[in-house]
C-alpha positions as CSV (number, residue, x, y, z in Angstrom):
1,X,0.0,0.0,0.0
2,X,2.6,2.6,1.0
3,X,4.6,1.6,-2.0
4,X,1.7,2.3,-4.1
5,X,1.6,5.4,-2.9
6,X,4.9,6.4,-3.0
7,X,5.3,5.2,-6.3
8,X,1.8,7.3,-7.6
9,X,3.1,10.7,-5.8
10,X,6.7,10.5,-7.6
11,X,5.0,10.3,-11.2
12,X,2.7,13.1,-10.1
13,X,6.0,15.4,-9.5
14,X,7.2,14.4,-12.4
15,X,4.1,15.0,-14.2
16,X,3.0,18.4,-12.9
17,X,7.6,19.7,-12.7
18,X,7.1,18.1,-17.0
19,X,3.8,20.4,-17.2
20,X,5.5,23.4,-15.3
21,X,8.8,22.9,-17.4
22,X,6.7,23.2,-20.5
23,X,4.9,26.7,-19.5
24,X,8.2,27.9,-19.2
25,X,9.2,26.8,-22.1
26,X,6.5,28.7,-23.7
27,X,7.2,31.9,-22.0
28,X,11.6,31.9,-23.1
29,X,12.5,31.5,-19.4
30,X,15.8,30.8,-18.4
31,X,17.0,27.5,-17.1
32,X,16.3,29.0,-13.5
33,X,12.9,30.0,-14.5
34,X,12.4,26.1,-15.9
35,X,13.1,24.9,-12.5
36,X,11.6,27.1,-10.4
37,X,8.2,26.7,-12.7
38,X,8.5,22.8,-12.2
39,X,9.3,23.2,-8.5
40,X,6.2,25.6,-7.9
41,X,3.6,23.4,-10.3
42,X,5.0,19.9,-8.6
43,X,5.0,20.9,-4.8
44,X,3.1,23.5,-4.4
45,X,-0.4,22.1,-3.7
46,X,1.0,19.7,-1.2
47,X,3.4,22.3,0.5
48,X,0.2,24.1,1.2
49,X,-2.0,21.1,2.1
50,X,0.8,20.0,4.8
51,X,1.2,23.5,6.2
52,X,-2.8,23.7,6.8
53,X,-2.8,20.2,8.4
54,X,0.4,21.3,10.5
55,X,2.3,17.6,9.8
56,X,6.0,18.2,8.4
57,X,5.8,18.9,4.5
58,X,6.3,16.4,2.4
59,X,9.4,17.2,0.2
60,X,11.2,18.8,3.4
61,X,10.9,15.2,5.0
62,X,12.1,13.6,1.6
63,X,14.2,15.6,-0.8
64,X,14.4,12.8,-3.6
65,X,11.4,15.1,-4.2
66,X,13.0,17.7,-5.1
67,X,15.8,15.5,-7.2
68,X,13.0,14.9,-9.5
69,X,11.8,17.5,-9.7
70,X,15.3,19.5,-11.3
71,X,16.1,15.8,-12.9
72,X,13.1,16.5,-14.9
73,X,13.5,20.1,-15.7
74,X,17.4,19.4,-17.1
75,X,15.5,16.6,-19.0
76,X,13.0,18.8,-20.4
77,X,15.0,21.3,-21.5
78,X,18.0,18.9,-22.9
79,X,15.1,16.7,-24.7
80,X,12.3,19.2,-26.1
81,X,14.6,22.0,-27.4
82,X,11.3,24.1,-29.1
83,X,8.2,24.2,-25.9
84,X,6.7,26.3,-28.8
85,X,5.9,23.1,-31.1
86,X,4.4,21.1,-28.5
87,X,0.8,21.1,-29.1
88,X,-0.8,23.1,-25.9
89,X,-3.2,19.8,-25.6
90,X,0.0,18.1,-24.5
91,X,0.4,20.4,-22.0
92,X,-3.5,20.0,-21.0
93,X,-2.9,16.3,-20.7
94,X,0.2,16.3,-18.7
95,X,-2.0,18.8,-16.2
96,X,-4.4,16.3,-16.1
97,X,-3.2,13.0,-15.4
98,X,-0.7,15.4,-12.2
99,X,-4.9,17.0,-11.4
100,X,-6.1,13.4,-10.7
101,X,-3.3,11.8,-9.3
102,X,-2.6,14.5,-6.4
103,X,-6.7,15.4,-5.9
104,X,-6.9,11.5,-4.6
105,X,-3.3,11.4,-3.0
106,X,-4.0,14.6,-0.8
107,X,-7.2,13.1,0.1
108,X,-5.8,9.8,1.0
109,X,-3.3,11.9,2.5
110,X,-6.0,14.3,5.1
111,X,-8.2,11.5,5.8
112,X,-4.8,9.3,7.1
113,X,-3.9,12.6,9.2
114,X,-7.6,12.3,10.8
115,X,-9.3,15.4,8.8
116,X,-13.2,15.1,8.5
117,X,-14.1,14.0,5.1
118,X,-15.2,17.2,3.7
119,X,-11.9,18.6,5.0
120,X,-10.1,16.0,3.1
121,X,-11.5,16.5,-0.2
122,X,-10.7,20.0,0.1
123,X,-7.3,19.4,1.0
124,X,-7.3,17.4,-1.9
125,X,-8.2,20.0,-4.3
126,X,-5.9,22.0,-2.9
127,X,-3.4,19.6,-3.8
128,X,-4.3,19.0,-7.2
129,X,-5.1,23.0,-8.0
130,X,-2.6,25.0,-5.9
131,X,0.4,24.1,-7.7
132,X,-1.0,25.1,-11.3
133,X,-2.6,28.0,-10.3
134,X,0.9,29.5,-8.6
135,X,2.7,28.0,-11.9
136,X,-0.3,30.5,-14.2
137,X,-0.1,33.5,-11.7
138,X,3.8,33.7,-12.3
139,X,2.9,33.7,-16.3
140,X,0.8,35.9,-15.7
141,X,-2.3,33.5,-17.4
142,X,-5.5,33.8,-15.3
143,X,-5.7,30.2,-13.7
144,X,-8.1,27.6,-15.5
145,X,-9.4,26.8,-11.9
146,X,-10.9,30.3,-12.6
147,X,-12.1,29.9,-16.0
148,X,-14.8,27.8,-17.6
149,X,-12.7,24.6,-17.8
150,X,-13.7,21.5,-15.8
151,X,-11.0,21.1,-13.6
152,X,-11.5,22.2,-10.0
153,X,-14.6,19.6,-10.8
154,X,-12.5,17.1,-11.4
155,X,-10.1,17.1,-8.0
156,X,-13.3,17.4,-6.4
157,X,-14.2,14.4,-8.2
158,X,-11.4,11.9,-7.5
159,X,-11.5,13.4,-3.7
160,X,-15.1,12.6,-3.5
161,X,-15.1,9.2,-4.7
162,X,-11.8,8.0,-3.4
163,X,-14.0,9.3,0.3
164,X,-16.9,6.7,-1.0
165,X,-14.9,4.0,-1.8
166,X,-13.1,4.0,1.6
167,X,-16.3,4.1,3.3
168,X,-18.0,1.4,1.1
169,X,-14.4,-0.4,2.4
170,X,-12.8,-1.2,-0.8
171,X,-9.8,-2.6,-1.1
172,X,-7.1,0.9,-0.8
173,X,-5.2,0.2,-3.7
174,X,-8.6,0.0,-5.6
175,X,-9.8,2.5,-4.0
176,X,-7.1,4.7,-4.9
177,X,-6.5,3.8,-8.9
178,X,-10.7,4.2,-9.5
179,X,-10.5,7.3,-8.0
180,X,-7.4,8.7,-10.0
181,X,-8.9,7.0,-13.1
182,X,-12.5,8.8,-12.2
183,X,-10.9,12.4,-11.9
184,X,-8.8,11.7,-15.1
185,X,-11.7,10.5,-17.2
186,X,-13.6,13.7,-16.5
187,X,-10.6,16.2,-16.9
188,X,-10.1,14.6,-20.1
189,X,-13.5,14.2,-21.5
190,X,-13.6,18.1,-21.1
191,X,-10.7,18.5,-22.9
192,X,-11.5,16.0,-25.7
193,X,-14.9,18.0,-26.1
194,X,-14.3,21.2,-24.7
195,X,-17.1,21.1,-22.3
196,X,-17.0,23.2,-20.0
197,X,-19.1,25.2,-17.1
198,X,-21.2,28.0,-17.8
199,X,-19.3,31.6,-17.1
200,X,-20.9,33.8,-14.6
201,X,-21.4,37.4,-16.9
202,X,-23.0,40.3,-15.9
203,X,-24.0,42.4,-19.0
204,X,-23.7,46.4,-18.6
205,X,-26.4,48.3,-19.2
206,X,-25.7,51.1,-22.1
207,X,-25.0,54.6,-21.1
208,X,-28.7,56.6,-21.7
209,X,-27.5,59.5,-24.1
């Protein structure tokens, strides 16, 4: 069990530091930039999430963390020399499967620490949101968490369910996967089809002349 989750966070961080590595890409950062992007999409969530919960955060207790982390940045910039081509879907789907896997982990996570359930699945969120939404505030793109796109929905998603299936007392490792694979399926329908939520607007009324 702990294995499995050991072996589930390190992909996320290596998903969300590839998805934060890319952004910079985009943007002509420097090599700096491309790590510090990476660092602040991959950890950020979960920095947060331990800090609320007061337990010791997680990549201070383990710095192999943060290995991967620059391990993956040097990669990314060695391997994909032109961010630019890379289809921005890429980038949605690399977001996505990091969404899902750290929505369910910080749940897992909260409920193990004692948190009440609805706690949890926030913390959750928080762990699969944060980290993006720092990485978009520093390129100054307004967050999708705050746009139309399915994604907060999602987190909420795998947190939820993952909940259900530990109270229905399924097995945790199966627990854990249907959840990830629940959050993923709806980040990436969305994306496949573009659905998304309906955007609060309040028209102006025209100036009488």
């Amino acid at each position: 069990m702990y294995e499995l989750l050991y072996w589930l966070d390190l992909f996320g961080i290596v998903v969300f530091a590839l998805s934060g590595a890319l952004m910079a890409g985009r943007y002509k950062l420097d090599p700096f930039g491309v790590v510090v992007l990476a660092a602040v999409t991959a950890i950020g969530g979960g920095t947060i999430r331990d800090i609320t919960l007061d337990t010791p955060v997680f990549w201070v207790a383990n710095p192999i963390y943060l290995y991967v982390i620059l391990l993956t940045a040097v990669l990314t910039i060695i391997i994909i020399r032109r961010p630019k081509r890379i289809p921005k879907r890429f980038l949605l789907i690399a977001d996505a499967f990091g969404l899902a896997l750290f929505a369910v982990l910080g749940t897992e996570k909260s409920l193990a620490l004692g948190a009440p359930v609805f706690v949890a699945v926030v913390m959750g969120t928080i762990t699969g949101v944060a980290g993006g939404m720092i990485r978009d505030v520093i390129c100054n793109v307004i967050p999708m968490i705050l746009q139309k796109e399915i994604y907060a929905t999602a987190a909420i998603l795998g947190g939820s369910l993952y909940a259900l299936f530990r109270y229905l007392a399924w097995p945790e490792n199966i627990a854990i996967i249907s959840a990830i694979i629940g959050a993923l399926t709806l980040r990436l329908a969305a994306i496949y089809w573009r659905v998304s939520l309906p955007a609060f607007h309040i028209a102006e009324k025209e100036e009488s002349k």
